[in-house]
C-alpha positions in Angstrom: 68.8 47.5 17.5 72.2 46.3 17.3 72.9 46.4 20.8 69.4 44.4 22.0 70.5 41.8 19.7 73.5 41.0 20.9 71.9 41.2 24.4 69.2 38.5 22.6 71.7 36.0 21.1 73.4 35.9 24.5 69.6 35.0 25.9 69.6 32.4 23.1 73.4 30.8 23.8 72.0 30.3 27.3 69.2 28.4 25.5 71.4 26.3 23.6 73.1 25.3 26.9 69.9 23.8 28.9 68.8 22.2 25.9 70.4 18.7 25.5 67.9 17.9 22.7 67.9 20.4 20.2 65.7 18.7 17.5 62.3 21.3 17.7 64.6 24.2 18.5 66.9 23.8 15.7 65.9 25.9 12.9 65.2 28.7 15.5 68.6 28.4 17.1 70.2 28.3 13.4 68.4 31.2 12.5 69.8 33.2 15.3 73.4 31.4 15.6 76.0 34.5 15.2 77.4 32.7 12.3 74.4 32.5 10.6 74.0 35.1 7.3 71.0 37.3 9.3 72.9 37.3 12.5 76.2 38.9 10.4 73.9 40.9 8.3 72.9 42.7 11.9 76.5 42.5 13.3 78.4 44.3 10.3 76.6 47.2 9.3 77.5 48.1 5.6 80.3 50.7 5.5 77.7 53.8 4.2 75.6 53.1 7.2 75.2 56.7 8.9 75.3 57.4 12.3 75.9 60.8 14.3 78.7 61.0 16.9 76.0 61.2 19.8 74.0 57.9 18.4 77.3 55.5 18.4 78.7 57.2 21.9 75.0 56.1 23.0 75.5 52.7 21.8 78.8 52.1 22.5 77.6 52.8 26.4 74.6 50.7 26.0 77.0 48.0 24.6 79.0 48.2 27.0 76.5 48.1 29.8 74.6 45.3 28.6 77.8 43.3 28.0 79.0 44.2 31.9 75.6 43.1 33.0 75.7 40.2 31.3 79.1 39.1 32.1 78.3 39.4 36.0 75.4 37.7 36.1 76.0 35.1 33.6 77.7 31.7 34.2 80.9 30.5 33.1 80.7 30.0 29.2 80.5 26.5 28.2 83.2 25.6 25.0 80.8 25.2 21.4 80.2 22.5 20.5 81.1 20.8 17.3 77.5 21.5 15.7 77.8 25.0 16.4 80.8 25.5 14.4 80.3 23.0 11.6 77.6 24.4 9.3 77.9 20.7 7.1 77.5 19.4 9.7 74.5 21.1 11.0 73.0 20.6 7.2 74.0 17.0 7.8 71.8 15.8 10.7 69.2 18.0 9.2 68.5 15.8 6.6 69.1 12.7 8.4 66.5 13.5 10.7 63.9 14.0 7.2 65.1 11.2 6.5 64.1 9.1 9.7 61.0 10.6 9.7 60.0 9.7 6.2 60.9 6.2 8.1 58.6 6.9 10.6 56.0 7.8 8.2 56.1 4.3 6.5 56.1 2.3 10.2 52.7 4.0 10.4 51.4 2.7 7.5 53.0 -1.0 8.0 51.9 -1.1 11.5 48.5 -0.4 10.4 48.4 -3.1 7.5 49.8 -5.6 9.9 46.9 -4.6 12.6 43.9 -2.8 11.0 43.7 -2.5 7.2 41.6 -5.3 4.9 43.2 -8.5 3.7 41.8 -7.9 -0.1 43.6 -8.2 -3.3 43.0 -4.6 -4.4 43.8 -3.1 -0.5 47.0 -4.9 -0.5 47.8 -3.8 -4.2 47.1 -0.3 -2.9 49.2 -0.4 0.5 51.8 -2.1 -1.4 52.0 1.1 -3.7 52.0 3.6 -1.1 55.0 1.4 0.5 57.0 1.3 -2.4 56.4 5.2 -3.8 57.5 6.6 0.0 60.7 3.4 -0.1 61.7 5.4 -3.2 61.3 8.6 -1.8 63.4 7.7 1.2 66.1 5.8 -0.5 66.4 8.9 -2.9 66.7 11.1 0.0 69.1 8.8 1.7 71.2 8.4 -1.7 71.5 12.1 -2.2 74.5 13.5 -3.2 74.7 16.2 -0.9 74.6 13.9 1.9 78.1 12.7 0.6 79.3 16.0 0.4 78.1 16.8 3.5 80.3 13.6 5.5 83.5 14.5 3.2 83.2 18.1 4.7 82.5 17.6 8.0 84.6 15.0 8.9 87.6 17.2 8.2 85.9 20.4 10.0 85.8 17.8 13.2 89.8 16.7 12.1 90.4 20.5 13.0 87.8 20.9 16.1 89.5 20.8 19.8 86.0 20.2 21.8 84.5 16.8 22.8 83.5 15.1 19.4 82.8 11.4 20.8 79.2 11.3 19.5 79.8 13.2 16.4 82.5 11.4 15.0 80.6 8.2 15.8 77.6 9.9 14.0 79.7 10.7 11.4 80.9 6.9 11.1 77.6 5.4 11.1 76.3 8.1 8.4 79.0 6.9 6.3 78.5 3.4 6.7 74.7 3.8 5.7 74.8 6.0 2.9 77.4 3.7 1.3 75.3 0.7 1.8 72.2 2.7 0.3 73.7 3.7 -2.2 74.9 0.8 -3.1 71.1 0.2 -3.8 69.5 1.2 -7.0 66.3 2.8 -6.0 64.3 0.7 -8.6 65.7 -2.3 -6.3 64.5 -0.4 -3.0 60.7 -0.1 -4.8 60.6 -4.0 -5.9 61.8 -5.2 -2.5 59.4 -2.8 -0.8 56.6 -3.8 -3.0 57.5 -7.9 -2.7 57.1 -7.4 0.9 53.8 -6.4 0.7 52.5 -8.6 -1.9 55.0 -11.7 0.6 52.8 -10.8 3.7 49.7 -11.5 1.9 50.4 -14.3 0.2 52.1 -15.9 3.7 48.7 -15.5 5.7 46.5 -16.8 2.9 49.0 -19.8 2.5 48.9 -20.0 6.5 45.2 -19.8 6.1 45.1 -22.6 3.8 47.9 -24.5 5.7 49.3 -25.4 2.1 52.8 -24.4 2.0 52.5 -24.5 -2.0 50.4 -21.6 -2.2 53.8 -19.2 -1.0 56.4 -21.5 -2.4 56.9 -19.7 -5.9 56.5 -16.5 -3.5 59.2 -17.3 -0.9 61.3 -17.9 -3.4 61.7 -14.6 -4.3 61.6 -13.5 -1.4 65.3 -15.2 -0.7 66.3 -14.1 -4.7 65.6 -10.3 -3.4 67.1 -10.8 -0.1 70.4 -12.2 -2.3 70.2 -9.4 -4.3 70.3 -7.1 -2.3 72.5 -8.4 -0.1 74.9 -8.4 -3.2 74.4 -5.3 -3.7 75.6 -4.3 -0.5 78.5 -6.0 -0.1 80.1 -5.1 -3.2 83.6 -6.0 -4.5 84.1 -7.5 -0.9 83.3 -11.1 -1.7 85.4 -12.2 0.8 82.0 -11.7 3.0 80.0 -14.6 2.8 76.7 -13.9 1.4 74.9 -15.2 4.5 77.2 -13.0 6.8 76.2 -10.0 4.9 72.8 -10.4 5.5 73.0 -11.5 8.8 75.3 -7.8 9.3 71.4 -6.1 8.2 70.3 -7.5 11.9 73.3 -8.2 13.7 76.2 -6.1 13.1 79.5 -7.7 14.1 78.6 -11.0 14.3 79.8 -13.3 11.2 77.9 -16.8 10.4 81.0 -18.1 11.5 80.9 -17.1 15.4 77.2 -18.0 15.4 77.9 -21.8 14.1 80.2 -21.7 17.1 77.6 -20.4 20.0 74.7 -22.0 18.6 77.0 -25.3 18.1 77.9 -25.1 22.1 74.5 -24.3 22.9 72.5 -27.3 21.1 75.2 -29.1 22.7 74.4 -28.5 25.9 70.7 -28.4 25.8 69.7 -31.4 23.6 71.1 -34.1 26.1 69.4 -31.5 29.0 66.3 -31.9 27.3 66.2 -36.0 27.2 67.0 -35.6 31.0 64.2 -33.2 31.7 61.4 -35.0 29.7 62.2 -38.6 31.4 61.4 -36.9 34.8 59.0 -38.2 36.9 58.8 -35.1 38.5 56.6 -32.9 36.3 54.8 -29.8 37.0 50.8 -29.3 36.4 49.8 -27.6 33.6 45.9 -27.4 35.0 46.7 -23.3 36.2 46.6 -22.7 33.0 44.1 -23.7 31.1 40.2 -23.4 31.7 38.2 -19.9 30.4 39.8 -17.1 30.8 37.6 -13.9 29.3 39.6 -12.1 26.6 38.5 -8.9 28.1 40.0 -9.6 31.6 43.2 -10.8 30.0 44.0 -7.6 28.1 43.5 -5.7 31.2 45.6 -7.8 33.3 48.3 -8.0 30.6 48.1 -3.9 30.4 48.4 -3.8 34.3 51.6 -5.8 34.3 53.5 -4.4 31.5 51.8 -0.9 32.9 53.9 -2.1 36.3 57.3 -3.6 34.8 57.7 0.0 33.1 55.9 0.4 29.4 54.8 3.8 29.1 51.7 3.5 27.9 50.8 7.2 27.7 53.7 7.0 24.4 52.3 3.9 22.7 49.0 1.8 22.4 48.4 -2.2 23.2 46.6 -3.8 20.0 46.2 -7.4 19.0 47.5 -8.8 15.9 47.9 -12.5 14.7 51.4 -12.1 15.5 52.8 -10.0 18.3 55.4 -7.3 17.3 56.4 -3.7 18.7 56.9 -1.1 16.3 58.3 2.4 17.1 57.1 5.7 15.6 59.9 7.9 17.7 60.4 7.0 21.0 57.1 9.3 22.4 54.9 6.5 20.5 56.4 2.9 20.8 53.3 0.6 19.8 53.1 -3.0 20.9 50.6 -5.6 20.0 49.9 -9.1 21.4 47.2 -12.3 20.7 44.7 -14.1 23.5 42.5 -17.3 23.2 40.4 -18.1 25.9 40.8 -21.1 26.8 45.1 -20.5 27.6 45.8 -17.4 29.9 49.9 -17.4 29.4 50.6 -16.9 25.9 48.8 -13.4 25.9 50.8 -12.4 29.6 53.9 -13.7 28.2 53.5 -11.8 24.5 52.5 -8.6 26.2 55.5 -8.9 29.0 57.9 -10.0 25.7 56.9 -7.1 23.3 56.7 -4.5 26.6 60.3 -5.3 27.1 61.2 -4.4 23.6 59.1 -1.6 23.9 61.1 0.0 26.9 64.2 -0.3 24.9 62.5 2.0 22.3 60.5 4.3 25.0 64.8 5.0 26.6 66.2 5.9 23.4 67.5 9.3 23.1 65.0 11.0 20.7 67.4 12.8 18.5 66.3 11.5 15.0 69.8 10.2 14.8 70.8 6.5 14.0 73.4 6.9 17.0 70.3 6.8 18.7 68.9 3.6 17.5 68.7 0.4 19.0 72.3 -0.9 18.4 71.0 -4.6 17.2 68.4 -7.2 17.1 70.1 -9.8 19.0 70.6 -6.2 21.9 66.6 -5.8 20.9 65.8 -9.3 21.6 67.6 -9.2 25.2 65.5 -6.8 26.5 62.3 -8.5 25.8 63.9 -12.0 27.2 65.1 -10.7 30.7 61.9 -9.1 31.3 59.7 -12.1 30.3 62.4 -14.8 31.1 64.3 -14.0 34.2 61.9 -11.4 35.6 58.2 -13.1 34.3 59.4 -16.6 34.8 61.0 -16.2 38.1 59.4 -17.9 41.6 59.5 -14.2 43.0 57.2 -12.8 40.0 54.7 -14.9 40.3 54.1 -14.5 44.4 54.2 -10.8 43.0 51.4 -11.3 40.3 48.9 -15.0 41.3 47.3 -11.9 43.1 46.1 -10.6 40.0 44.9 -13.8 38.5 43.0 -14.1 40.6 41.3 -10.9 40.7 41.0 -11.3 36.7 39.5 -14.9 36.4 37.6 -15.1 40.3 37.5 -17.2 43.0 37.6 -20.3 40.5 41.8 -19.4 39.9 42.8 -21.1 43.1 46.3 -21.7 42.3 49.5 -21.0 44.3 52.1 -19.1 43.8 54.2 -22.6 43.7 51.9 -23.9 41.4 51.7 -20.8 38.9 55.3 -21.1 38.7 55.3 -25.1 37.7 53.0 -24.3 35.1 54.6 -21.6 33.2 58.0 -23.0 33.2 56.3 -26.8 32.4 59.0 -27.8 29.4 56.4 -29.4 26.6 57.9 -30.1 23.1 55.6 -28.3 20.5 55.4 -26.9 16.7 54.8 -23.1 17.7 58.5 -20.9 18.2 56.4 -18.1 20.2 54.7 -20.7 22.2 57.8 -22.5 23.0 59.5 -22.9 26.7 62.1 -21.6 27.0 63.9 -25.3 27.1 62.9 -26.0 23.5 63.0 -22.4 22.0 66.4 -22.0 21.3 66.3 -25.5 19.2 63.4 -23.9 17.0 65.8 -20.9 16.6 68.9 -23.2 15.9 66.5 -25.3 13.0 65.4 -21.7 11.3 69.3 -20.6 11.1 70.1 -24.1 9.5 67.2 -24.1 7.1 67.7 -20.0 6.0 71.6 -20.2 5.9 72.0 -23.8 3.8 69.1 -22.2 1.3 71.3 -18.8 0.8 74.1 -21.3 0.4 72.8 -23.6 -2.6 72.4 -27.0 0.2 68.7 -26.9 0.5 65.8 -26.2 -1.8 62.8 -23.9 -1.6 60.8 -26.6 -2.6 61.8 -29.0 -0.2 61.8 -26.5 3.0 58.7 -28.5 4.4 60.4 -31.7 4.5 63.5 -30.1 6.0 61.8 -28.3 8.4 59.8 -31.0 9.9 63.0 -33.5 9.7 64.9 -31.6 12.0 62.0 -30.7 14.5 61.4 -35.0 14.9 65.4 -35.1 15.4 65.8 -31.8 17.9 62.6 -31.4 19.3 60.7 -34.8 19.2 57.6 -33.6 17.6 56.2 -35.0 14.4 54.4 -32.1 12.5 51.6 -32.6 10.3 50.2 -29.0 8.8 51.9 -26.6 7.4 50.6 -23.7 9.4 52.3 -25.9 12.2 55.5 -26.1 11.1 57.5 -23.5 8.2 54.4 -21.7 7.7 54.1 -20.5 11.2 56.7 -17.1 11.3 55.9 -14.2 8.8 59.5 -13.0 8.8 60.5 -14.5 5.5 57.4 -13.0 3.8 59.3 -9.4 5.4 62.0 -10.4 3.6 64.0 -10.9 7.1 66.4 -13.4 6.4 69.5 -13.4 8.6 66.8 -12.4 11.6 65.8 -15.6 13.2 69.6 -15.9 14.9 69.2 -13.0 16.7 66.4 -14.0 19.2 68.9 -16.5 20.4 71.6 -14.4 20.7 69.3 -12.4 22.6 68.2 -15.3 25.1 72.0 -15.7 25.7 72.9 -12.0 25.8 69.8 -11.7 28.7 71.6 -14.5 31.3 74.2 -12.5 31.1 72.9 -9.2 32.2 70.6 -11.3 34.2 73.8 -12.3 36.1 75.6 -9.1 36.7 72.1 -7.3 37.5 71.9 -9.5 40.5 75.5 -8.6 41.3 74.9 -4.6 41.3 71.3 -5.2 42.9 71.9 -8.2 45.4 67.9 -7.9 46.5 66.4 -8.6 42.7 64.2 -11.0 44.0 63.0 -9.1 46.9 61.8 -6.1 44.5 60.4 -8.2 42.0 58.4 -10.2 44.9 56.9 -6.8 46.2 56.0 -5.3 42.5 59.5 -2.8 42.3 60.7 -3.0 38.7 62.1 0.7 39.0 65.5 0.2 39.8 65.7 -2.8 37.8 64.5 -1.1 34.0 66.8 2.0 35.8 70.2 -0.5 35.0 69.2 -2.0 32.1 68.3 1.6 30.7 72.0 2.5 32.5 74.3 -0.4 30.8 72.0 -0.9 27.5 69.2 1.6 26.7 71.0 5.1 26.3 73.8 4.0 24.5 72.0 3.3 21.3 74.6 2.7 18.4 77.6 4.2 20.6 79.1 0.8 20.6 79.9 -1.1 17.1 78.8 -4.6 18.0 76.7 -6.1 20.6 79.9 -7.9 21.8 81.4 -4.3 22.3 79.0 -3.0 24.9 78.8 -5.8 27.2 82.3 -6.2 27.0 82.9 -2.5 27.8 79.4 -2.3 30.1 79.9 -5.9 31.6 83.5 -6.9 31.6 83.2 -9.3 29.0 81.8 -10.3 25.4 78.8 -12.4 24.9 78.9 -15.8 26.8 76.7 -18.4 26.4 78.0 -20.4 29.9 75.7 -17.9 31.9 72.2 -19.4 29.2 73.6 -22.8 29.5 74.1 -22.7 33.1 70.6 -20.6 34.0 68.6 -23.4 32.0 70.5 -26.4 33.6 70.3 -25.3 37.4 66.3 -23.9 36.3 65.2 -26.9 34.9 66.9 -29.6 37.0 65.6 -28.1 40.3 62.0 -28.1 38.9 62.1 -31.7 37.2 64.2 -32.6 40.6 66.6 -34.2 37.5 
């Protein structure tokens, strides 16, 4: 018996080998690792133990066989790795990964109040309980002790440990940094944030409803109270952080208020005086390719076959509709994205599907190890993804030659547009209330007024109460709009009502961070537009999956990777310069 199972654990090291991810064979492998207790148990025989003369000669040939058999036919052993030899460690990412999915268990049950449940008091009372009991649950888990323990230990069994420990000391980092922050957080604060977010989503779409901003005044409020607090809670004794910085850390890690008033500052900069010129054109693109009927049917098919063709996987995920589009990952073998279509506008529903498929292709590349190395490294990162694909891949002149085509097979002989034409339309610049509808011209200013409005509130300079007036004040003074309803103008976004404040600056960083792989793709793949004119996204989701996908959290800030991956930090000359040569070519300005 002996001898058979050393012959087995060899079988299983060979396992160990061709198995990058480990996650389903873990406990199996553990079970059987030599240095487990029932491995040793086998391997040292107590000292009574019997055995006749004849019996161990036998064995000690068989041994001896077996291990000359397997030497000669076996390949050259590979070095252990660092979670072979660490058991805290092993007992470490054990629980981190019960951990994420008790986090994947509650992105089920938001995703489905966000896209299928009732609207009713007594549903939302109920979801909002389920939320909160598995928040506790989850910050208890991610609080415990052991998991404390557990770092302290294995971060000085991988000071001793010769091997390759890249990943597991960053791993080890992140872990730390996490379970610090949460437990920094009492877990009665985790349940009454949870549960406010609930009751805050609610109360936003009633109040959207209702266009009445005073029906989720009192409610907003403590919505940025909670966000303070917790953010208080996080930071600690280092009050040197702004409190605004802190929270924008949750989304952005890296990348202080300070260095955003800088980019956005250059940005509004440049694009405000760009926008004057671009609007007093005479030159103007038709908007008529896009509107008329378009059946909603016929739309979420075409929007499937596009996103089906730029990459989404949609044998891991599902396409739903929801009042506002979002992606939400279960692990990355079920990456969900949702989107919204009216019939009498075509666009909005390609251009949502194209947006969220992008995210969802980031989630669809990650590494599934259960790990938060093996997360998306940040919102602003998140927020590139979904820009390049519906920005400098689904606003492009060789996109559309690639998909008129299929308008026209969706809406008949009646969609007699041009490629040309299709073009104008979609990248027509047309001041207007709505950030998702926005072109991309105007879209950054609607970003630049929700990072004013959130960041003076946090910082005592504007009032809850008089977020309406703000609001439409600086859309008449950036934008040129006048707007008259609520639902129009601060009721509009549900991210506040998530509690998401510090969230709104990343979508620009994003639009800036996606010029500038937009740029250096076109310099590793000098044909770009000739694959995306004949329908070949492969090579194209291929680099971006190469320089941003697979890296996850390997890099600490989002200035970081594209320094390392690109040659330099974020940028914002390659936006500025992408919008000015875009939009003054097609306004001939």
């Amino acid at each position: 018996v002996f001898c058979s199972l050393e012959f087995f654990l060899s079988g299983v090291g060979h396992i160990r080998i061709m198995y990058i991810n480990r996650a389903a064979l873990l406990g199996v492998i553990s079970l059987l690792s030599p240095r487990s207790s029932i491995a040793l148990a086998f391997a040292r025989p107590s000292s009574t133990a019997r055995t006749t003369p004849a019996v161990s000669k036998v064995c000690r040939e068989m041994s001896s066989t077996a291990v000359e058999d397997t030497m000669a036919a076996a390949p050259e052993t590979t070095p252990e790795s660092f979670e072979d030899t660490s058991s805290a460690y092993r007992d470490l990412i054990s629980k981190l990964r019960t951990v994420t999915q008790l986090q994947r268990a509650s992105a089920v049950l938001s995703y489905d109040q966000h896209v299928f449940m009732g609207n009713s008091e007594r549903t939302v009372a109920s979801r909002g309980a389920q939320m909160s009991a598995l928040a506790g649950l989850i910050h208890e888990k991610s609080t415990d002790k052991a998991i404390g323990e557990l770092i302290e230990t294995a971060s000085a069994d991988l000071a001793s440990f010769d091997g390759a420990t890249s990943d597991e000391a960053r791993i080890l980092e992140i872990t730390k940094r996490d379970y610090e922050k949460n437990e920094r957080i009492p877990s009665e604060l985790a349940g009454r944030k949870a549960a406010l977010s609930s009751k805050a989503n609610a109360q936003w779409a009633k109040a959207r409803a209702a266009s009445d901003y005073s029906l989720f005044q009192d409610t907003l409020k403590e919505c940025f109270d909670m966000a303070a607090e917790v953010a208080t809670a996080v930071r600690g004794e280092n009050t040197d952080v702004p409190l605004y910085t802190q929270m924008l850390d949750e989304f952005e890690t890296g990348m202080p208020a300070s260095r955003i008033n800088e980019l956005f500052g250059t940005i509004q900069e440049a694009l405000v005086p760009l926008l004057t010129k671009v609007l007093q054109s005479e030159s103007k693109p038709s908007v008529a390719p896009l509107n008329g009927h378009f059946p909603i049917k016929a739309q979420e098919e075409l929007s499937r076959e596009i996103v089906t063709a730029l990459g989404y996987d949609g044998d891991h995920g599902r396409i739903d509709v929801s009042v506002h589009p979002f992606t939400m990952s279960f692990s990355p073998a079920d990456v969900r994205i949702t989107s919204r279509f009216s019939e009498k506008e075509w666009y909005q529903g390609v251009a949502g599907t194209i947006h969220e498929g992008g995210h969802a292709m980031y989630e669809q590349n990650l590494n599934d190890s259960g790990l938060s190395i093996d997360s998306a490294l940040s919102l602003g990162c998140h927020e590139s993804q979904s820009l390049f694909w519906e920005r400098h891949v689904g606003l492009s002149k060789p996109f559309w030659k690639w998909a008129t085509p299929k308008l026209k097979a969706s809406f008949g002989d009646d969609f007699g547009y041009s490629p040309e034409e299709v073009y104008g339309a979609v990248n027509n610049v047309t001041p207007g209330f709505i950030r998702v509808e926005a072109d991309e011209l105007t879209y950054p200013l609607h970003v630049i007024l929700r990072y004013n409005i959130e960041r003076d509130i946090i910082e005592g300079k504007v009032d809850i109460a008089d977020v309406p007036k703000k609001w439409n004040e600086m859309m008449k003074e950036m934008i040129g709009v006048d707007v008259e309803k609520d639902s129009d103008g601060c009721l509009q976004d549900v991210h506040w009502s998530m509690l998401a404040i510090g969230y709104f600056p990343t979508y620009l960083l994003g639009s800036a961070t996606a010029a500038q792989l937009a740029h250096y793709i076109k310099k590793d793949i000098p044909d770009f537009d000739e694959k995306v004119e004949k329908g070949e996204f492969s090579e194209i989701k291929a680099w971006l999956t190469n320089k941003v996908h697979r890296h996850g959290q390997r890099y600490k800030s989002l200035d970081d990777l594209l320094e390392d991956q690109l040659g330099e930090k974020l940028n914002p000359a390659y936006f500025i310069d992408y919008l000015t040569e875009k939009y003054t070519e097609l306004y001939k300005c």
